[in-house]
C-alpha positions in Angstrom: 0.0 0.0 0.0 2.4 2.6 0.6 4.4 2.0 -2.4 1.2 2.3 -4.7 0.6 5.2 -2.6 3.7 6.6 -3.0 3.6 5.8 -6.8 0.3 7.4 -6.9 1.4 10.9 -5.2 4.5 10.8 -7.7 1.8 10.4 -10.4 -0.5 13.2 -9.5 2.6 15.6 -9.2 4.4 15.1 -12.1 1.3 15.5 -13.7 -0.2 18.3 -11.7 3.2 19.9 -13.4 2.5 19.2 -17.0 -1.3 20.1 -16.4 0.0 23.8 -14.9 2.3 24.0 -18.2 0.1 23.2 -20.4 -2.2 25.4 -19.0 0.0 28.2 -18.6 0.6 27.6 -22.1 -3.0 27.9 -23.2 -3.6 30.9 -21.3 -0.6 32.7 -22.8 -1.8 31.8 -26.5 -4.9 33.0 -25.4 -3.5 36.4 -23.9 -1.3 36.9 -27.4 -4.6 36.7 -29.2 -6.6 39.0 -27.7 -3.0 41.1 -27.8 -3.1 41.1 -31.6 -6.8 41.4 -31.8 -7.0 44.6 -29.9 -3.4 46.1 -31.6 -5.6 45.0 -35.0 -8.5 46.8 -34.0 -6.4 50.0 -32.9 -4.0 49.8 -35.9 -7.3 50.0 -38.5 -9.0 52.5 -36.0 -5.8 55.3 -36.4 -5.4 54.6 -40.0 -9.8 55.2 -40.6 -9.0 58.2 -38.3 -6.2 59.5 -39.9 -7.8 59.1 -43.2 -10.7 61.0 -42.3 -8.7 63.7 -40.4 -5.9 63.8 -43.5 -7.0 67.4 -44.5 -6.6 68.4 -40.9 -3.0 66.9 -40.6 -2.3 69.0 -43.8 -3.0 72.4 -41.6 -0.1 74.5 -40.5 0.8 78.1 -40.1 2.5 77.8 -43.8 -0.3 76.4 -45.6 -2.2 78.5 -48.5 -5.6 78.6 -49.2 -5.6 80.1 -52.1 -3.7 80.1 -55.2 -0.7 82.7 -55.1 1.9 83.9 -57.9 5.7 82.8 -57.3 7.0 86.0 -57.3 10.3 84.9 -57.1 9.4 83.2 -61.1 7.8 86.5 -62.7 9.1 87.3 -65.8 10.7 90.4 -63.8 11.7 88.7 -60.8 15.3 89.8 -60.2 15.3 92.1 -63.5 15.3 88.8 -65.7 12.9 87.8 -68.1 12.0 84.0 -66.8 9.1 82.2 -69.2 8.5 79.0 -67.3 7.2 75.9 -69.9 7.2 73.2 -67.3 6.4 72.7 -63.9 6.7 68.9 -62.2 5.6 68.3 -58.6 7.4 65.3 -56.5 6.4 64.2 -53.1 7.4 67.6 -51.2 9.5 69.3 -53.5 8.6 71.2 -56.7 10.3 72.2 -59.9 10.5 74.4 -63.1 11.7 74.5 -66.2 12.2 78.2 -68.5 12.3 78.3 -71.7 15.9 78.8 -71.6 16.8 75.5 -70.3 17.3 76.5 -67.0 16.0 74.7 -64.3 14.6 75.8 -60.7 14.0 73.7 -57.6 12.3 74.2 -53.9 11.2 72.4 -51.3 12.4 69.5 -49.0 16.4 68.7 -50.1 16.1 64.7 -48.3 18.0 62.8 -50.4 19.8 65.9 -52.8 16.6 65.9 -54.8 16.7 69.2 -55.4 20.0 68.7 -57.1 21.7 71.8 -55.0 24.7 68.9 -53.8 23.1 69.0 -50.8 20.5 67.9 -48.6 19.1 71.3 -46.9 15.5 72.5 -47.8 14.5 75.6 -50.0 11.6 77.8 -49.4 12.7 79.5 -52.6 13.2 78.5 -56.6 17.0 78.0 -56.8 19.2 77.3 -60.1 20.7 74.2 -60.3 24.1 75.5 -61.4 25.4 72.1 -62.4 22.4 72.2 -65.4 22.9 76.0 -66.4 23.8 76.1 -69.8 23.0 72.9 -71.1 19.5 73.3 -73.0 17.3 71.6 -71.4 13.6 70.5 -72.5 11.7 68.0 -70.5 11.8 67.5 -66.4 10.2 64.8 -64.5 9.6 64.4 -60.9 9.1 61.0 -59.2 8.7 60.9 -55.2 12.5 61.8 -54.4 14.4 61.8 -57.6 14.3 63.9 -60.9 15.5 63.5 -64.4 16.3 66.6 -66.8 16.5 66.1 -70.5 18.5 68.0 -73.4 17.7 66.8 -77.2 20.7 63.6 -76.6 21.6 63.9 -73.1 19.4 62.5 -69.8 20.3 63.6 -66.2 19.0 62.4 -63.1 20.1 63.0 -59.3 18.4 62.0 -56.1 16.9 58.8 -54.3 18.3 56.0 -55.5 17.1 53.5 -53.0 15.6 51.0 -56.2 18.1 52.1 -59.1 15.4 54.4 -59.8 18.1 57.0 -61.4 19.6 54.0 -64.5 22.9 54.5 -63.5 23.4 51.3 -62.6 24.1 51.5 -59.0 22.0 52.4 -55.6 23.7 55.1 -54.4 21.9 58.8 -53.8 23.1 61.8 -55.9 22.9 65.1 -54.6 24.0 66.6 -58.0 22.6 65.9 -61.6 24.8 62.8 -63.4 24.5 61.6 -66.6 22.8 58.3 -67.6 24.7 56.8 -69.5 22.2 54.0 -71.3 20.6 57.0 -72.9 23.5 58.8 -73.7 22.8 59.9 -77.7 19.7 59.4 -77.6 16.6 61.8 -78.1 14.0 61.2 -74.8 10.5 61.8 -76.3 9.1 61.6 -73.0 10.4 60.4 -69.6 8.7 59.9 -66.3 9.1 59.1 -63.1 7.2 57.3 -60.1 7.6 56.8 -56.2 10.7 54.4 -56.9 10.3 53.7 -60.7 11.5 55.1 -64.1 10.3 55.0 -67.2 11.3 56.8 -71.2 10.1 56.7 -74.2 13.4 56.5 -76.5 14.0 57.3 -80.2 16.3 55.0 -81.8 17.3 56.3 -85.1 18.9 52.9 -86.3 16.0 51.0 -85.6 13.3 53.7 -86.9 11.1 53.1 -84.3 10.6 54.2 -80.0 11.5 52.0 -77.6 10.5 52.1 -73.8 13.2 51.6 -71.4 11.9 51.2 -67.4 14.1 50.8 -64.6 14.1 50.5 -60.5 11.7 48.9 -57.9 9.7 46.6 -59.6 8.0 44.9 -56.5 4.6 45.0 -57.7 5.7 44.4 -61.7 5.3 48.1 -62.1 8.6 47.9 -64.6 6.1 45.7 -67.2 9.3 43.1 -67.2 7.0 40.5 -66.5 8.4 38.2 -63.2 12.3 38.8 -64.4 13.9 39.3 -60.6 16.3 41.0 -60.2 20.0 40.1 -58.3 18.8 42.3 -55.2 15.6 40.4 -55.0 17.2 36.8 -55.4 19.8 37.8 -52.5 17.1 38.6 -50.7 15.6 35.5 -51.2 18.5 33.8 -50.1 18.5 35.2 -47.7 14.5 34.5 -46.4 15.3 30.8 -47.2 18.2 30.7 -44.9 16.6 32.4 -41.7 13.6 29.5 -42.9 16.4 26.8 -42.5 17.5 28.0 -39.0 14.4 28.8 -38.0 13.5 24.7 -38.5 17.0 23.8 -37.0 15.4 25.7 -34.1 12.4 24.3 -34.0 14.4 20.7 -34.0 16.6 21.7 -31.4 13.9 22.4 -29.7 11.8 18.9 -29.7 15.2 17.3 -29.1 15.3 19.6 -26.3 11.8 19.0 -24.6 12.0 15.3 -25.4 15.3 14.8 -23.3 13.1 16.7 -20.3 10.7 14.4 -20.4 12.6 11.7 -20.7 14.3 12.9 -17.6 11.4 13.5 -15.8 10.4 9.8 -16.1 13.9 8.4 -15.3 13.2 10.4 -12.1 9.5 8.7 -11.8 11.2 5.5 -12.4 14.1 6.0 -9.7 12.0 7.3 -7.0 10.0 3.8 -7.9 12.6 1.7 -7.7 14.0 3.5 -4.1 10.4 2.9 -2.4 10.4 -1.0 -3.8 14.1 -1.3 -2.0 13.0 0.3 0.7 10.2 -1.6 1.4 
C-alpha cells in the first residue's frame, strides 16, 4: 500500500506539473490573441482616423488657401525675363523649367533631390548650377528623384534607394549625373514614379521608339514581366536561410523537450525503484 501510494502521489505531481504547463501555455496563447486582436483593432482604428482627419493633418501656419503667384518666377523677378514651360511636382518638392533650359527647384532637399549637392530645404526656386547652360527640355519628378533632359543627353540625381536613377548603381546623388544607357539618344518623354522610371526612346537605327523602365519593380510596375532582379534573389537567399535555421530551431527544440521528459520519467522511475528497496 504505501508504495502504490507513493507511486500514486509521484503520479499526481508530475502530472499536476504538465497540467500547470500546459495550462499556462494555453492561457498565454490566449493572452497573445486578444493582444493582436486589440493592436488590429487600434492599428485600422488610427489609420480610418487618420484618413478622415488627413485634410486636418495638412493644416499649419504655412499652408495657402488660395492660389498665389511665385513672385520669385515673374518674368521680372530679379530684372530677368523668366518664361516657365514646365512645372513637375514630387512628393514635397517642386520644380521648373524656363524656356531657356534653366531649371529651378524648392522644397524639402532629403536625399539631394533638389539637385543643389546637398541635402538642406529651399523655401525658394534655386538654379541648379550644375544644369545652367545645357538646353534643357523636358523634367520629370518621381517621389525623391528627378530626371532633366537636353535633345541627346538625360540627367537624373536624387533617391536612388531601387536604381530608380539608371545608373546602374544604388547610391543617392545630390547633384545631376549623366545616364549613361541613354547617352545619344533623343527622350521623347520620360517619367518618373515613387521608386520607378520610365522613357520613351528614339532609336534612329532602328526607326522606331522604344521604352526603357528601370528601379523597384515589387509590384511588376517595370512591365518586365516576373524577371527578378540580383537584389531580390539575394534577398531570397537570404529569407530561405533564416527559414532553415528557423527549423533547425524548431528541431533543437523537440530534441530539447524530449530529453526533459525523458528525464522527468527516469526520475519517476528511480524514485519507484528506491520505495520498492525500501520496502
Amino acid at each position: 500500500m504505501t508504495i502504490l501510494y507513493s507511486t500514486l502521489l509521484l503520479y499526481i505531481y508530475t502530472r499536476s506539473i504538465y497540467d500547470c504547463g500546459f495550462v499556462f501555455l494555453a492561457l498565454l496563447f490566449v493572452v497573445c490573441v486578444c493582444v493582436c486582436v486589440c493592436v488590429s483593432l487600434s492599428l485600422s482604428l488610427s489609420l480610418s482616423l487618420s484618413l478622415f482627419s488627413l485634410p486636418f493633418l495638412c493644416v499649419s501656419s504655412r499652408d495657402l488657401k488660395d492660389p498665389k503667384i511665385v513672385e520669385e518666377l515673374k518674368c521680372t523677378a530679379m530684372g530677368l525675363e523668366i518664361f516657365l514651360v514646365q512645372v513637375v511636382c514630387g512628393s514635397s518638392y517642386t520644380a521648373a523649367l524656363a524656356d531657356d533650359g534653366c531649371v529651378y527647384t524648392w522644397g524639402c532637399g532629403d536625399s539631394g533631390v533638389l539637385g543643389q549637392n546637398d541635402t538642406s530645404d529651399r523655401f525658394k526656386p534655386t538654379l541648379i548650377k550644375d544644369l545652367q547652360g545645357m538646353d534643357i527640355v523636358k523634367i520629370a519628378a518621381g517621389g525623391s528623384h528627378m530626371f532633366a533632359c537636353t535633345s541627346r543627353e538625360s540627367y537624373a540625381w536624387g533617391w536612388n534607394g531601387c536604381g530608380q536613377l539608371g545608373l546602374g548603381h544604388e547610391e543617392d546623388q545630390l547633384r545631376p549625373q549623366s545616364v549613361e544607357v541613354l547617352r545619344g539618344h533623343e527622350v521623347k518623354d520620360i517619367a518618373a514614379g515613387a521608386a520607378h522610371s520610365f522613357a520613351l526612346v528614339a532609336m534612329a537605327k532602328l526607326k522606331t521608339d522604344v521604352l526603357y523602365s528601370w528601379g523597384s519593380n515589387a509590384c511588376g510596375q517595370l512591365g518586365q514581366g516576373k524577371k527578378v532582379s540580383k537584389k531580390d534573389e539575394r534577398e531570397k537567399e537570404e529569407e530561405e536561410e533564416e527559414e532553415e535555421e528557423e527549423e533547425q530551431e524548431k528541431k533543437q527544440r523537440k530534441e530539447q523537450n524530449r530529453t526533459e521528459q525523458n528525464s522527468v520519467v527516469c526520475v519517476c522511475v528511480y524514485v519507484c525503484v528506491y520505495f520498492l528497496s525500501a520496502c
